[in-house]
ZAMARPA-746615 format. One record per residue (C-alpha): residue number from 0; residue in one letter; x, y, z. Coordinates in steps of 0.5 Angstrom, whole numbers, plus 500, padded with zeros to 3 digits. Example, Ala and Ser with C-alpha at 12.3 -4.5 7.8 and 13.67 -1.06 7.14 Angstrom:
(0; 'A'; (525; 491; 516))
(1; 'S'; (527; 498; 514))
***
This chain:
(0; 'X'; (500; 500; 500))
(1; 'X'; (503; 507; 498))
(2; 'X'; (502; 510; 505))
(3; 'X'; (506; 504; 509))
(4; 'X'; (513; 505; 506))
(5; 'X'; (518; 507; 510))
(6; 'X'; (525; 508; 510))
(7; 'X'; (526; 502; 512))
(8; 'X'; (524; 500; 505))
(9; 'X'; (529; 503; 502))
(10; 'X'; (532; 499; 497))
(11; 'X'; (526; 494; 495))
(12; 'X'; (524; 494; 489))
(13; 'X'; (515; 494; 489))
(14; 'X'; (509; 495; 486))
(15; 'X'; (504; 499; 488))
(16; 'X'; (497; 501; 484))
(17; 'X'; (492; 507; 487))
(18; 'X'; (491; 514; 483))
(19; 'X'; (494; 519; 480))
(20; 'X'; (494; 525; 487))
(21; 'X'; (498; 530; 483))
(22; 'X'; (503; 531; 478))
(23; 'X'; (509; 535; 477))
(24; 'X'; (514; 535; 471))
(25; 'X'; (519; 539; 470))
(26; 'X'; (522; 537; 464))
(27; 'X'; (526; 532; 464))
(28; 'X'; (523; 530; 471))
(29; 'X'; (516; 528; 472))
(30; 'X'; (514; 527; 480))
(31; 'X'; (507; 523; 481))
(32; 'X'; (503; 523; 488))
(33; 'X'; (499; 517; 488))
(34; 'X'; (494; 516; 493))
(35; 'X'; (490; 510; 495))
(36; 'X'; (487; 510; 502))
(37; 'X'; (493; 509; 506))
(38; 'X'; (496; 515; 504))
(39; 'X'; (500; 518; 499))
(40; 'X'; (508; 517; 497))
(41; 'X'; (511; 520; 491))
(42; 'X'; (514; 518; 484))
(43; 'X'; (520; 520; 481))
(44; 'X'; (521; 518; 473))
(45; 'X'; (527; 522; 470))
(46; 'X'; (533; 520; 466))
(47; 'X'; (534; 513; 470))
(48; 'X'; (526; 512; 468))
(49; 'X'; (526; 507; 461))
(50; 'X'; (524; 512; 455))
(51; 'X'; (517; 508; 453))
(52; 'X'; (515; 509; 461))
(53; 'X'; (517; 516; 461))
(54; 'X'; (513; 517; 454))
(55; 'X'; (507; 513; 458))
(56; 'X'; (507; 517; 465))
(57; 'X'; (507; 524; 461))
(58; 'X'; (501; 521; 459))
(59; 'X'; (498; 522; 466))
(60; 'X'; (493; 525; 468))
(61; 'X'; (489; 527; 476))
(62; 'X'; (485; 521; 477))
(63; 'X'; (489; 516; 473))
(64; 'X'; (489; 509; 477))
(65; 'X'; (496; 506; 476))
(66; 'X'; (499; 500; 477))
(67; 'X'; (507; 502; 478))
(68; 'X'; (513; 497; 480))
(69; 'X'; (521; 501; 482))
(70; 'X'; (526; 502; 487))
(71; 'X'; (525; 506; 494))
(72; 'X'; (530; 511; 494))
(73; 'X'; (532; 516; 500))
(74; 'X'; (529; 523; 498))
(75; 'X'; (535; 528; 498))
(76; 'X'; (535; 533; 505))
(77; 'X'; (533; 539; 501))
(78; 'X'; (525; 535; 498))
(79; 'X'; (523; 531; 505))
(80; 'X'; (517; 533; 506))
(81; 'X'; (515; 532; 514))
(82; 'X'; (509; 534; 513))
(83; 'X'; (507; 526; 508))
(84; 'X'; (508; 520; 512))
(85; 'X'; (512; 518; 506))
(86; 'X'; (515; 524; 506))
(87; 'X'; (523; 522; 507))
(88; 'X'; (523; 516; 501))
(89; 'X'; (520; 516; 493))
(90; 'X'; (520; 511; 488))
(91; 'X'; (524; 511; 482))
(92; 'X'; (520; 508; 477))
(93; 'X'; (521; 503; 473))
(94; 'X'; (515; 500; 469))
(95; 'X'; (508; 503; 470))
(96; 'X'; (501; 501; 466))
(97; 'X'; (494; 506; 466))
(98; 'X'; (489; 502; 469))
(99; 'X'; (484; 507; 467))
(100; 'X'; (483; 514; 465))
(101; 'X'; (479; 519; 469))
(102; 'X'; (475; 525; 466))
(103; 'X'; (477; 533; 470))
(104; 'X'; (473; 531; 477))
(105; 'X'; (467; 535; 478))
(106; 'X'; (470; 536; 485))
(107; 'X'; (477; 538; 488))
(108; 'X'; (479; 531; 491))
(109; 'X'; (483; 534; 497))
(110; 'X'; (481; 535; 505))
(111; 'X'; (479; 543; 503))
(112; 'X'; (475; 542; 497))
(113; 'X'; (470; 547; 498))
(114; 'X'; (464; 544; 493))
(115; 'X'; (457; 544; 496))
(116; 'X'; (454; 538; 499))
(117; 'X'; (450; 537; 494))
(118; 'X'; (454; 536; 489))
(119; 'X'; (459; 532; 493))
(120; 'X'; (452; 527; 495))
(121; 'X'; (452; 527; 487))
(122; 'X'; (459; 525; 486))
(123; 'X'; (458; 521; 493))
(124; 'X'; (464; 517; 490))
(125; 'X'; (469; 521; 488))
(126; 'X'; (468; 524; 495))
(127; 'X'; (469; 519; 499))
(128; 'X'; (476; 518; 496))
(129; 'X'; (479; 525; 500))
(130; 'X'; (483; 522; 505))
(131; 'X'; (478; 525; 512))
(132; 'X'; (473; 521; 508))
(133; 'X'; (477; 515; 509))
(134; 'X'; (479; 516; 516))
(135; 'X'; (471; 517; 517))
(136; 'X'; (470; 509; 515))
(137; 'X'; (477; 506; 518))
(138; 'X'; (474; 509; 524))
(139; 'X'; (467; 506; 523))
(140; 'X'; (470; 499; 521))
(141; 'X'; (475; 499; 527))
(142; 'X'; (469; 501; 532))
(143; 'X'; (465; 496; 529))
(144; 'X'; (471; 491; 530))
(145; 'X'; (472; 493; 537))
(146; 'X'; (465; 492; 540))
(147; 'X'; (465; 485; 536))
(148; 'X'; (471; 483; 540))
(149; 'X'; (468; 486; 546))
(150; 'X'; (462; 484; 547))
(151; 'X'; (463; 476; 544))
(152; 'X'; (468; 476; 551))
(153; 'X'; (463; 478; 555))
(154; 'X'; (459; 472; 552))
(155; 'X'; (454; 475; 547))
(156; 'X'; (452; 472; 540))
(157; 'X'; (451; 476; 534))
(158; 'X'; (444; 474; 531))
(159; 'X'; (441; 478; 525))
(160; 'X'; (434; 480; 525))
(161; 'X'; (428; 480; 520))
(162; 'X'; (430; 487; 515))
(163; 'X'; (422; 485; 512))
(164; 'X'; (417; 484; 519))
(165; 'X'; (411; 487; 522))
(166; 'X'; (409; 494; 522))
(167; 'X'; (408; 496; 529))
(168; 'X'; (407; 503; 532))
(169; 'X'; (413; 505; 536))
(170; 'X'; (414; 512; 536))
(171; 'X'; (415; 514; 528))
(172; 'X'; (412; 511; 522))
(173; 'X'; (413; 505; 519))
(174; 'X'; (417; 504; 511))
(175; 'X'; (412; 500; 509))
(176; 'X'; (415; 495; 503))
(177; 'X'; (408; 491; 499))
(178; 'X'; (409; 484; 499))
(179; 'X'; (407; 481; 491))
(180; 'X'; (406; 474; 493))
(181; 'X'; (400; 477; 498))
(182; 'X'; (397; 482; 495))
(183; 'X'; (395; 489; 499))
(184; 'X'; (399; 486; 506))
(185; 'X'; (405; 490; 508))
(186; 'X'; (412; 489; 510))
(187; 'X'; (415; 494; 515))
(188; 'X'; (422; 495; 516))
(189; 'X'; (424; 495; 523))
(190; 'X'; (425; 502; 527))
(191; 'X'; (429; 497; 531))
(192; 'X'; (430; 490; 533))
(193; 'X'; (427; 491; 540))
(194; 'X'; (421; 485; 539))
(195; 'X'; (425; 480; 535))
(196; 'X'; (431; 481; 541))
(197; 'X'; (426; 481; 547))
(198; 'X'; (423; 474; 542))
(199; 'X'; (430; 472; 543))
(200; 'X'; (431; 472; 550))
(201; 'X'; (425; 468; 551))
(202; 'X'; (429; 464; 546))
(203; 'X'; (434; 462; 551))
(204; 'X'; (439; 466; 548))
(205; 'X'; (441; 469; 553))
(206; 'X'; (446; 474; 551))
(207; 'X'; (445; 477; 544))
(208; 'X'; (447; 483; 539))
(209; 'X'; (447; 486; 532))
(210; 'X'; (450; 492; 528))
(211; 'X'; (443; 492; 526))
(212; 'X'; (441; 497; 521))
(213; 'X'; (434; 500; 524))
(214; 'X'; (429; 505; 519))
(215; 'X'; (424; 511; 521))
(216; 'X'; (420; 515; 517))
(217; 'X'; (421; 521; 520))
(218; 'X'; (423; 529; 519))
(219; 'X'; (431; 529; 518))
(220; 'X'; (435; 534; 521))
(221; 'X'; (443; 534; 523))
(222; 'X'; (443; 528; 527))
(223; 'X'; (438; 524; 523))
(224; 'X'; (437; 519; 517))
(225; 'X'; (431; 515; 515))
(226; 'X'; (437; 509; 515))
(227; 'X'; (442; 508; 520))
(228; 'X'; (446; 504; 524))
(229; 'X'; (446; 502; 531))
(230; 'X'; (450; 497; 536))
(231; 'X'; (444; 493; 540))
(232; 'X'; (445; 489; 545))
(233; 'X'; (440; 484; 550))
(234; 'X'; (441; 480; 556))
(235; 'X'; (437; 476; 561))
(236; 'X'; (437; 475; 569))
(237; 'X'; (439; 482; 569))
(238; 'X'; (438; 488; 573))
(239; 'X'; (438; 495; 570))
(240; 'X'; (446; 496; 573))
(241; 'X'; (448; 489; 570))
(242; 'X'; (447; 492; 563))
(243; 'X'; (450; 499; 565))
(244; 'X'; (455; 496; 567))
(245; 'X'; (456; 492; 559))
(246; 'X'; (455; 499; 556))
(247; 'X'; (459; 503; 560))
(248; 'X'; (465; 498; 558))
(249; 'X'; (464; 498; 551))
(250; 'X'; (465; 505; 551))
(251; 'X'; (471; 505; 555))
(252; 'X'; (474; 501; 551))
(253; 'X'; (472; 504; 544))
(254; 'X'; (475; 511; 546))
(255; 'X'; (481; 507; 550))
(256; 'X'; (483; 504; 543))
(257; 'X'; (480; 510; 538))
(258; 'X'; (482; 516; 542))
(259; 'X'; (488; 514; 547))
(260; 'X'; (483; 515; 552))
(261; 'X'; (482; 513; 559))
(262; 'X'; (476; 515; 561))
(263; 'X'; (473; 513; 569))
(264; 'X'; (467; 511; 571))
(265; 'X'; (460; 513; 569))
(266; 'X'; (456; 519; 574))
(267; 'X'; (449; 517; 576))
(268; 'X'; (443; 522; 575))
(269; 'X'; (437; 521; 576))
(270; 'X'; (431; 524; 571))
(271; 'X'; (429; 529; 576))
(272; 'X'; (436; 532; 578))
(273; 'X'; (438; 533; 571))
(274; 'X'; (431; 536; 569))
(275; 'X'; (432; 541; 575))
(276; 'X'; (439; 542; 575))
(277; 'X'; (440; 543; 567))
(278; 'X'; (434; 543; 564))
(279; 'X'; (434; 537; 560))
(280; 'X'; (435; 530; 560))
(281; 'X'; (441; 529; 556))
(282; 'X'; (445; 535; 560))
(283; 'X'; (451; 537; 558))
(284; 'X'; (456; 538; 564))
(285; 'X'; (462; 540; 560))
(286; 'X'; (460; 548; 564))
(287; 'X'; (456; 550; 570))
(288; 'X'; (451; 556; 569))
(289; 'X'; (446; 551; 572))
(290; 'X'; (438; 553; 574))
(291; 'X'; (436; 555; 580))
(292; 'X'; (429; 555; 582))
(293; 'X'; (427; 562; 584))
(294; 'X'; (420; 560; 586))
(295; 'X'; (420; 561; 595))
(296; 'X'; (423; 568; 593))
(297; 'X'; (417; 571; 589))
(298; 'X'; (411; 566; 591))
(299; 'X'; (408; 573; 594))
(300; 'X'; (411; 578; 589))
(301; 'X'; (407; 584; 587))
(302; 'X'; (411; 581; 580))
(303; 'X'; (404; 578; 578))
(304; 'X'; (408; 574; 573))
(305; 'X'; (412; 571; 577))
(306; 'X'; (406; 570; 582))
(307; 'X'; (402; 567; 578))
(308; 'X'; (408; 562; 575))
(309; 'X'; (407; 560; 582))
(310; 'X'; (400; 560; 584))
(311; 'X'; (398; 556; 579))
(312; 'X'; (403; 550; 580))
(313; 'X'; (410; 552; 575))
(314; 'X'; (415; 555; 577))
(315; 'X'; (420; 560; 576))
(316; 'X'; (427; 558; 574))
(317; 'X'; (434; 562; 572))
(318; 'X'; (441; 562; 571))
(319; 'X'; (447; 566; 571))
(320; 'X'; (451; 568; 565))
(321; 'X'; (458; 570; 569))
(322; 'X'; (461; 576; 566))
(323; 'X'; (456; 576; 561))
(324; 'X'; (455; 584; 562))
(325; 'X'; (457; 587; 556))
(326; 'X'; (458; 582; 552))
(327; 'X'; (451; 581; 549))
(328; 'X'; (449; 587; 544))
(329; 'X'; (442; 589; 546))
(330; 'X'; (440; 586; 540))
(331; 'X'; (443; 579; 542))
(332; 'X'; (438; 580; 548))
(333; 'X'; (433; 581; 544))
(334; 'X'; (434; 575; 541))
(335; 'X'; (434; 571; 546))
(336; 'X'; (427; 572; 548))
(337; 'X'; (425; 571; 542))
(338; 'X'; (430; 564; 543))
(339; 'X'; (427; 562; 549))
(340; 'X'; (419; 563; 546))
(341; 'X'; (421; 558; 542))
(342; 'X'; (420; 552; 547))
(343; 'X'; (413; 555; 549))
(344; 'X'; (416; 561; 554))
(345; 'X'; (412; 566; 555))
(346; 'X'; (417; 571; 556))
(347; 'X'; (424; 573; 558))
(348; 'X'; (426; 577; 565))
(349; 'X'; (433; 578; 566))
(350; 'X'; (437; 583; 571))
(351; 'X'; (445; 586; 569))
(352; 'X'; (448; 587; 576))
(353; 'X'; (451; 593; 575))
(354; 'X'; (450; 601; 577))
(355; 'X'; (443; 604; 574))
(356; 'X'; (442; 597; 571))
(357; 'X'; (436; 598; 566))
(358; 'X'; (434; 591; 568))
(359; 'X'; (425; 592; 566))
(360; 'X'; (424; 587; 571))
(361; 'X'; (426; 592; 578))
(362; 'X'; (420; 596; 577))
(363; 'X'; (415; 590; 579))
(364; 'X'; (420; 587; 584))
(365; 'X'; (421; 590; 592))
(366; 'X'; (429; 592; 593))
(367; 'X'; (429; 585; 598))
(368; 'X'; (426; 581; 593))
(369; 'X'; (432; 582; 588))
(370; 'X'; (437; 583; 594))
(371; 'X'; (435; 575; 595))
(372; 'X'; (435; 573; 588))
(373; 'X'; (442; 576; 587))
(374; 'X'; (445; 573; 594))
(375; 'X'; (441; 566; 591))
(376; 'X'; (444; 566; 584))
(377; 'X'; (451; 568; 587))
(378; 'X'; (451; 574; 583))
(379; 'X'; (457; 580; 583))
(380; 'X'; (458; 585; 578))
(381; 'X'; (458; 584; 571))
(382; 'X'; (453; 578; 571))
(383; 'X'; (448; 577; 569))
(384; 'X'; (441; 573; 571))
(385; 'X'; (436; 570; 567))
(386; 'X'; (430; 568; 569))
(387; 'X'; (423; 565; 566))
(388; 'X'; (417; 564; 569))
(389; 'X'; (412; 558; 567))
(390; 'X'; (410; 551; 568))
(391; 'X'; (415; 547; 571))
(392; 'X'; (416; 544; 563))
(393; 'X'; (417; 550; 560))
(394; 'X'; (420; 553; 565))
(395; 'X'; (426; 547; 566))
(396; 'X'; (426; 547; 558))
(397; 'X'; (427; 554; 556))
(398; 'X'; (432; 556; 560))
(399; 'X'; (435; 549; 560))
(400; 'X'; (436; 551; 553))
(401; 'X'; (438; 558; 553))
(402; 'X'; (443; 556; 557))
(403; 'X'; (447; 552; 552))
(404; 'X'; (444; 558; 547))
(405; 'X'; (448; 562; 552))
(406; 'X'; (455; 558; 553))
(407; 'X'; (455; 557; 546))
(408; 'X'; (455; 565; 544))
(409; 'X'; (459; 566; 551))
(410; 'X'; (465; 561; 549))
(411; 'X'; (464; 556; 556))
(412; 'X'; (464; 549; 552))
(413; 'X'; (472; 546; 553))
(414; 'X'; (474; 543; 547))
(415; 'X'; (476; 536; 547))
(416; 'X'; (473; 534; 553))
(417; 'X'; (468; 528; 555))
(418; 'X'; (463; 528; 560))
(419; 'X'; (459; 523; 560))
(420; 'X'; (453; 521; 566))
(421; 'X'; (448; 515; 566))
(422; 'X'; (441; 518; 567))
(423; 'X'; (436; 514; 570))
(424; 'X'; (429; 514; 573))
(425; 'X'; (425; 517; 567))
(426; 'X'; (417; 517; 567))
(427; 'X'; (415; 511; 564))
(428; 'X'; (409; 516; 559))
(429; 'X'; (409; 522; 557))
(430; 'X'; (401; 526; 556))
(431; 'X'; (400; 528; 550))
(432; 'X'; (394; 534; 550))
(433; 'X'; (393; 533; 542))
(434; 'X'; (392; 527; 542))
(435; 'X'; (389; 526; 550))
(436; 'X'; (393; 521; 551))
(437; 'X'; (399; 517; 555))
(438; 'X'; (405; 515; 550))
(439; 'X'; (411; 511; 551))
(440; 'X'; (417; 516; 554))
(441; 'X'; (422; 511; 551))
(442; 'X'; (418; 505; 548))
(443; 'X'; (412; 500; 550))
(444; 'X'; (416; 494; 553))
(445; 'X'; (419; 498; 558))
(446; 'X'; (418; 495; 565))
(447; 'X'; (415; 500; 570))
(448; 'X'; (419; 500; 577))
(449; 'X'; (416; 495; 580))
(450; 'X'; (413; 498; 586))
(451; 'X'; (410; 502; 582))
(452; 'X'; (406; 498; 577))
(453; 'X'; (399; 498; 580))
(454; 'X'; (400; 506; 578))
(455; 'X'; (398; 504; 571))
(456; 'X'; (391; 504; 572))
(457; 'X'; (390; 509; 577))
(458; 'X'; (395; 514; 576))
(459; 'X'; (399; 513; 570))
(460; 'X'; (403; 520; 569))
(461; 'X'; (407; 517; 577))
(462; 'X'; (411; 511; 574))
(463; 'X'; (417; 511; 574))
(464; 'X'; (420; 506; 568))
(465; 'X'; (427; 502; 569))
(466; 'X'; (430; 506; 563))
(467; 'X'; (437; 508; 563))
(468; 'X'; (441; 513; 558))
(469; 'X'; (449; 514; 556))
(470; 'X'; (449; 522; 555))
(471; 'X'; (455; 525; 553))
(472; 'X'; (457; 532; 552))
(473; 'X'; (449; 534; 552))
(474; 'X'; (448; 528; 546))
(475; 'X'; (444; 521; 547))
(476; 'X'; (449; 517; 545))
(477; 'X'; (445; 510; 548))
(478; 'X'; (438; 508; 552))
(479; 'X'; (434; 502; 554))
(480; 'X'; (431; 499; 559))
(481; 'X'; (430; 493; 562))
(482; 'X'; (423; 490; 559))
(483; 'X'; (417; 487; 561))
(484; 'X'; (417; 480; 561))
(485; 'X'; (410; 478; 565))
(486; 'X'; (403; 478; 559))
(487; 'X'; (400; 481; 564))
(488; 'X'; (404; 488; 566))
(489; 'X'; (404; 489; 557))
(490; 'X'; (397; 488; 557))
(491; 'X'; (397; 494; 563))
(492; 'X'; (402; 498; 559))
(493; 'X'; (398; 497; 553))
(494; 'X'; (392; 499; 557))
(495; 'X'; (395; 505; 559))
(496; 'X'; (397; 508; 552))
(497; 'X'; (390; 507; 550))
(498; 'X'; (390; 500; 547))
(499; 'X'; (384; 496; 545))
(500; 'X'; (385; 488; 548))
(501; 'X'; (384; 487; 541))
(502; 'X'; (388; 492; 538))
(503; 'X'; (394; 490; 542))
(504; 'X'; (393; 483; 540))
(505; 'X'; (393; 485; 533))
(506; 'X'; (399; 490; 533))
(507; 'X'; (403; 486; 539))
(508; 'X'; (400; 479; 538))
(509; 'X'; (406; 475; 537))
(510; 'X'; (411; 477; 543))
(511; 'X'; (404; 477; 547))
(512; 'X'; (404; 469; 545))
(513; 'X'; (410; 470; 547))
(514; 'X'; (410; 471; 554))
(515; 'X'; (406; 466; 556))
(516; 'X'; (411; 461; 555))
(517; 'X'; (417; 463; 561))
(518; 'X'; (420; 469; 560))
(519; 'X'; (426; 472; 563))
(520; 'X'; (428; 478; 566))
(521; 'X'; (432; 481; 561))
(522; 'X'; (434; 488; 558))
(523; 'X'; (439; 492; 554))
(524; 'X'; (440; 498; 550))
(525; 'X'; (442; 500; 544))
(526; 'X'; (448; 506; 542))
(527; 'X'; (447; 510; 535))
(528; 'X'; (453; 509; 531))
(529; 'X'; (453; 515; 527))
(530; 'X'; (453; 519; 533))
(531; 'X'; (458; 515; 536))
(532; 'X'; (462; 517; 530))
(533; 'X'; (461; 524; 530))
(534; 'X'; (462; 524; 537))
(535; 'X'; (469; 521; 536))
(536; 'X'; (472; 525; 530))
(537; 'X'; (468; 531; 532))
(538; 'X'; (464; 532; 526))
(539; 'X'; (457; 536; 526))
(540; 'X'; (453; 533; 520))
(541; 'X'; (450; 526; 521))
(542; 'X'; (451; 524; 513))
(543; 'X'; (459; 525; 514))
(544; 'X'; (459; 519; 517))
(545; 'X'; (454; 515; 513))
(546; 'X'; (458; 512; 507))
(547; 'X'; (451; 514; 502))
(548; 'X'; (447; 518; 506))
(549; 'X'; (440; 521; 504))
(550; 'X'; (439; 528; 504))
(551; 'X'; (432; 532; 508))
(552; 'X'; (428; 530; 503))
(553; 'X'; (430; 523; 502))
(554; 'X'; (433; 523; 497))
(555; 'X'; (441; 519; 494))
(556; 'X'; (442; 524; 489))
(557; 'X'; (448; 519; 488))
(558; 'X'; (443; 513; 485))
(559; 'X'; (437; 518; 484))
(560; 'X'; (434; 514; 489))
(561; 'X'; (428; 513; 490))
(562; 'X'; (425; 513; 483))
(563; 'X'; (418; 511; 479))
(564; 'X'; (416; 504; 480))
(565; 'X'; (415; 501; 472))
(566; 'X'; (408; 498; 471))
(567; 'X'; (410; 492; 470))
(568; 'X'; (413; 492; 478))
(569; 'X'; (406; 495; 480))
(570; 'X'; (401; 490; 477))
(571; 'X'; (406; 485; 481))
(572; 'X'; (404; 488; 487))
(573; 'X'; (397; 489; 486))
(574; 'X'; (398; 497; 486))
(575; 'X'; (395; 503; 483))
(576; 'X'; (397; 510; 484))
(577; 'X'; (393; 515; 486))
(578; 'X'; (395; 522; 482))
(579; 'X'; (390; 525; 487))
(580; 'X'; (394; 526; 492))
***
């Protein structure tokens, strides 16, 4: 391979194939960078060179695949260039064959290439020859590679599960895909192996995992695919902390032999605290500014808005941005109120500590209320404090939000630096108003606490779930849970999310079979590849790390996928479109 020679190899005759990087001829000396996915080393062809090769190499041309055989020679003091790893050696070619010529590329085959993504995602394969492409997919190979060795020591077995399965409601819609052979019934690709690897501990299996590929139709975003990839693991006769413990050094592993890194044990948080300390459940810790509740210092407040917040059961919750005065325009601050209305807030309230400050709020509020709300907060001059007032939901989300909004336009978030936390003990359903009715915080299979199970009919919005997730720098990189594995609770939690007894037999029925028959305790958890990826090479776009990923609207502009079904095709399935739609 081009980017494996050292000087070591001085002297040895090789053949190397791979394309044509750069070319540079200055008359009578030809030099050739040739590049395959192990890096670059450069050619040499001069007077040594046999005339019909030198004839032959003028020829070559950017993108050119070449096959060359020559001698490794030691570069000159003068042309080393420390900055290839080939750099202090060349080779003297002495044979060479065009395996295939290249058109001028659409795109510039460098790292700095400033193409945009579209016609990058058109030309999809001469983008990833660029060498921070292939590093990406060296990465996710080894990554794979790793949580193979690691888990099959820790005594699992990779099983495959069905692509072609049963539609079923879990959380996003359904790729549904016709069956020809059964006219107007539905294949639905999996949105994850969650039945078939519960179906597998009853099974016996015991302990199981996959590097399953998992479907969603759903709205895209940055950390979105309809297709993508995720490390799944289950395991029997286990607690929530036997499987923790599993991930936890999967992961460990992972970012020891990816980044050198040795990372320590895992911090605990419970739902409750992260919500309340960071406003969200995936909080990241990477800087302070935490939320405090400002609610027994202005229930009685002649502020009517912070009053009522109150009064009506929500809250009043703010943050301090230190030394935040004068580094926030007063179009920033602005801003920012229109920020935090976009997760439901009413308004924004803030106080700069400074002299004459011209905070809105100190009119409505007495001299000791802000007194004790600055002696709360820990204020000194130059901060500045941020207050929203609202229900406990929205109160904790906006300001949980404006506070990664703040540390991001405020330059607190450290770089190269991972702290990652296990967050537990989430409400096992979530109300949706809209609909007036209960859905699955994480999924239907999730185990209520024990203790809490005969809650389900009473007082649903109570129950706590057996539910853990990995969080690292405010992502998810990872969540399960422990499962129900009892026909009886399944049926309750079915009851509760507003399922018939016929509907959930009809959507579930298989696993509700399946359950009769001795079940064990089991759980386990599911990692999402693509992020883990980006989390260790630092990279913000999700389709940088998917080999041929689609774009917002689905679509691989690569193989123009997806496309019209001929008629032939749509007879066979027994369908017929509708151009009303």
């Amino acid at each position: 391979m081009c980017g494996e020679l050292t000087k070591a190899d001085i002297g040895k005759d090789v053949k190397l194939t791979g394309w044509v990087d750069t070319r540079r001829n200055f008359g009578g000396v030809l030099f050739i960078d040739l590049r395959d996915r192990s890096g670059k080393v450069q050619l040499v062809v001069n007077d040594k060179t046999p005339k019909e090769v030198m004839e032959l190499a003028e020829k070559v041309r950017n993108e050119y695949v070449l096959q060359v055989e020559g001698e490794v020679i030691p570069r000159s003091e003068d042309t080393i260039n420390k900055k290839m790893k080939t750099g202090d050696i060349e080779v003297l070619v002495k044979n060479l064959q065009i395996l295939d010529t290249a058109q001028t590329p659409p795109i510039y085959i460098t790292d700095n290439d400033s193409s945009n993504e579209t016609v990058r995602l058109q030309y999809r394969y001469l983008d990833l020859r660029k060498p921070k492409m292939q590093k990406i997919f060296k990465t996710r190979s080894d990554v794979n590679q790793i949580a193979r060795n690691y888990l099959v020591d820790e005594g699992f077995w990779e099983i495959e599960t069905p692509i072609l399965g049963k539609p079923t409601p879990e959380g996003a819609r359904d790729f549904l895909v016709p069956s020809r052979v059964q006219h107007g019934n539905f294949f639905g690709l999996p949105q994850s192996p969650q039945l078939f690897k519960q179906i597998l501990m009853i099974s016996g299996m015991d302990r199981y995992f996959q590097i399953a590929r998992c479907f969603r139709d759903e709205d895209l975003r940055q950390d979105r695919q309809p297709e993508f990839t995720q490390i799944d693991l289950e395991m029997s006769f286990v607690e929530k902390e036997d499987v923790m413990k599993v991930a936890e050094g999967l992961v460990k592993e992972i970012f020891k032999q990816i980044k050198g890194i040795e990372l320590g044990d895992f911090p605990v948080m419970t739902y409750d605290e992260a919500m309340n300390r960071f406003g969200s459940d995936k909080p990241d810790t990477r800087f302070g500014m935490e939320i405090v509740d400002l609610s027994d210092i202005v229930a009685d407040s002649d502020f009517n808005v912070f009053k009522n917040a109150v009064k009506k059961g929500g809250s009043v919750r703010a943050i301090l941005a230190e030394g935040a005065d004068g580094k926030l325009s007063k179009k920033q601050m602005k801003n920012l109120e229109k920020f935090v209305q976009i997760y439901k807030a009413k308004g924004l309230a803030w106080i700069d500590l400074k002299e004459n400050s011209k905070s809105p709020i100190l009119k409505f509020i007495s001299e000791d209320e802000k007194n004790r709300i600055i002696d709360k907060m820990g204020a000194k001059e130059g901060d500045i404090i941020f207050i929203v007032a609202d229900t406990d939901e929205i109160a904790l989300t906006s300001i949980g939000q404006l506070r990664l909004e703040l540390a991001d336009k405020l330059g607190l978030i450290p770089e190269d630096q991972f702290n990652f936390l296990w967050v537990t003990d989430f409400p096992l359903l979530e109300y949706d108003a809209e609909e007036g009715r209960y859905n699955a915080k994480h999924h239907p299979f999730t185990m209520p606490v024990l203790s809490e199970i005969d809650l389900l009919e009473t007082s649903p919005d109570k129950v706590h779930a057996d539910a853990y997730d990995m969080v690292v720098n405010g992502v998810e990189l990872g969540g399960g849970s422990i499962r129900i594995h009892n026909q009886d609770v399944q049926e309750k939690m079915f009851k509760a999310l507003g399922f018939t007894h016929e509907r959930a037999w009809d959507q579930f029925g298989f696993l509700l079979e399946a359950l009769k028959y001795g079940t064990p305790p089991h759980g386990g958890l599911a990692f999402g590849m693509d992020r883990l990826i980006m989390l260790l090479l630092d990279i913000d776009n999700i389709r940088d790390v998917i080999a041929f990923p689609k774009t917002q609207n689905h679509s691989d502009l690569m193989s123009q996928a997806p496309a019209e079904a001929s008629l032939d095709q749509l007879i066979d399935l027994g369908i017929q479109l509708d151009d009303t739609f």
